[in-house]
C-alpha beads as a LAMMPS data file, in Angstrom:
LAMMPS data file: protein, C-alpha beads

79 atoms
78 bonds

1 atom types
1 bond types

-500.0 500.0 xlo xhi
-500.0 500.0 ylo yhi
-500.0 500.0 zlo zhi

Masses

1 110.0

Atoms # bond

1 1 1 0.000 0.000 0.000
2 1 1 1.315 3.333 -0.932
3 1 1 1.899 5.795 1.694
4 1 1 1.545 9.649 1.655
5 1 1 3.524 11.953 3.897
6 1 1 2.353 15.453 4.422
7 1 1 5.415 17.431 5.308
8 1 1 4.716 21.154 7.765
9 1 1 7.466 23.851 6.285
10 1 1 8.577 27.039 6.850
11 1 1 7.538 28.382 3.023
12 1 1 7.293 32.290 1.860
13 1 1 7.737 33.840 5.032
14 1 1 4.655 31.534 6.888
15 1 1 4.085 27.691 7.126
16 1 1 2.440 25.611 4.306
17 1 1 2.424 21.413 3.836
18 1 1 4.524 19.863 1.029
19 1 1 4.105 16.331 -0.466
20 1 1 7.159 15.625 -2.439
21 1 1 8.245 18.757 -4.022
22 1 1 4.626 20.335 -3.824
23 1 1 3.961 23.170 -1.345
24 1 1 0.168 23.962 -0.033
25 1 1 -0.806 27.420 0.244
26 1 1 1.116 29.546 2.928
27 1 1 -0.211 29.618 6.019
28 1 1 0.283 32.075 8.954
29 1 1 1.357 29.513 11.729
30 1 1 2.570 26.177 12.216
31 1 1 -0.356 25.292 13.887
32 1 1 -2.852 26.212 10.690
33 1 1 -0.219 24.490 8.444
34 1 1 -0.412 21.229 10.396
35 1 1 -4.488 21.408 11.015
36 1 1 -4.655 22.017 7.146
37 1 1 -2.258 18.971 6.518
38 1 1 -4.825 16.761 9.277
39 1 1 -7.543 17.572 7.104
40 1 1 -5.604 16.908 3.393
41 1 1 -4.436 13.458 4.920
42 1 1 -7.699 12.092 6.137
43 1 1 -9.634 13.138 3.018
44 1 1 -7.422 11.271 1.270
45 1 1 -7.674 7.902 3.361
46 1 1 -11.402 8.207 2.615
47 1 1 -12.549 5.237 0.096
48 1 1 -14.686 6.092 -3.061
49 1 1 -16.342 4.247 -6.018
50 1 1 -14.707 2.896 -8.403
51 1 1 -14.089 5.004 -11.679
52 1 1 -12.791 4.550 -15.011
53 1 1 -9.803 6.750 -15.486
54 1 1 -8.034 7.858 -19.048
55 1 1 -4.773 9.037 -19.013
56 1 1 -2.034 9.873 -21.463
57 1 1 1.421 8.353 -21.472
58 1 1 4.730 10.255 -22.318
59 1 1 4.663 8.786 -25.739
60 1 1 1.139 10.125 -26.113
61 1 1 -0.233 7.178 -26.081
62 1 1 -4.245 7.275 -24.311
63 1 1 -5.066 4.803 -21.602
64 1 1 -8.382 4.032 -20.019
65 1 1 -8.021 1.421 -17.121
66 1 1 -10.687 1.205 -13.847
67 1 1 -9.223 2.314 -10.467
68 1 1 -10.921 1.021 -7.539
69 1 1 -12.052 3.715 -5.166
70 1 1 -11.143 1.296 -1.753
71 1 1 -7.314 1.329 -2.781
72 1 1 -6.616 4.197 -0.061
73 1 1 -2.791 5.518 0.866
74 1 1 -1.600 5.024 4.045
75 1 1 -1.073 9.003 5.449
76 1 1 0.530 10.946 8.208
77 1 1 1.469 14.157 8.964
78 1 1 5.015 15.172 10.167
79 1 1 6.417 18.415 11.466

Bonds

1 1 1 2
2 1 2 3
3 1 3 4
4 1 4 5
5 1 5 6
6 1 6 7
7 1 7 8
8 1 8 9
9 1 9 10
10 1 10 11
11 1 11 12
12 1 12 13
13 1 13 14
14 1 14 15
15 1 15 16
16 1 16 17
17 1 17 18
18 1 18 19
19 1 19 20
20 1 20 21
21 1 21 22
22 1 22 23
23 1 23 24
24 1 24 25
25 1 25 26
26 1 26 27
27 1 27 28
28 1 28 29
29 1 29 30
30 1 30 31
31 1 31 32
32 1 32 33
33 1 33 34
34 1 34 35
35 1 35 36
36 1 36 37
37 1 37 38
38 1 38 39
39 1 39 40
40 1 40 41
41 1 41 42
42 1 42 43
43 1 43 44
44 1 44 45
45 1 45 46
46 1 46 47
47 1 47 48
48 1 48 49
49 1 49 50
50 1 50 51
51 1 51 52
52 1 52 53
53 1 53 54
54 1 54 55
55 1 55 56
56 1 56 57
57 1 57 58
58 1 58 59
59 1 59 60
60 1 60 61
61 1 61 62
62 1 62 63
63 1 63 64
64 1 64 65
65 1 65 66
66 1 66 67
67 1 67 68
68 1 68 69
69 1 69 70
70 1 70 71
71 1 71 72
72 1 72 73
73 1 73 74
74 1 74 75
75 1 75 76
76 1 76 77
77 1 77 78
78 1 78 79
């Protein structure tokens, strides 16, 4: 199972979450930043339906394959 990380920074002269190299909005304590990570983490542990999904590939190439909607990430949130 994949896991998701949710990351509280210092970021443009506030606080903001990052997942990988992607920064939230800024935010004007540590405390907001970390309540708005809580919330981004548990939405995503929340299951949905099912849904076909199309995507292109780097060679341009269009895919269509069904993702199920139960197949969650694992989250946390880490100062």
């Amino acid at each position: 199972m994949a896991r998701v990380t949710y990351l509280v920074v210092e970021h443009d002269g506030g606080w903001a979450y990052k997942v990988d190299d992607v920064f939230s909005e800024t935010f004007p304590t540590r405390n907001d930043a970390h309540a708005a990570a809580a919330r981004a983490a548990a939405e995503q542990r929340v299951p949905d339906e099912d849904r076909v999904i199309s995507y292109e590939d780097q060679n341009y190439r269009w895919h269509e394959e069904t993702v199920q909607g139960g197949d969650r990430p694992e989250t946390d949130v880490a100062d």
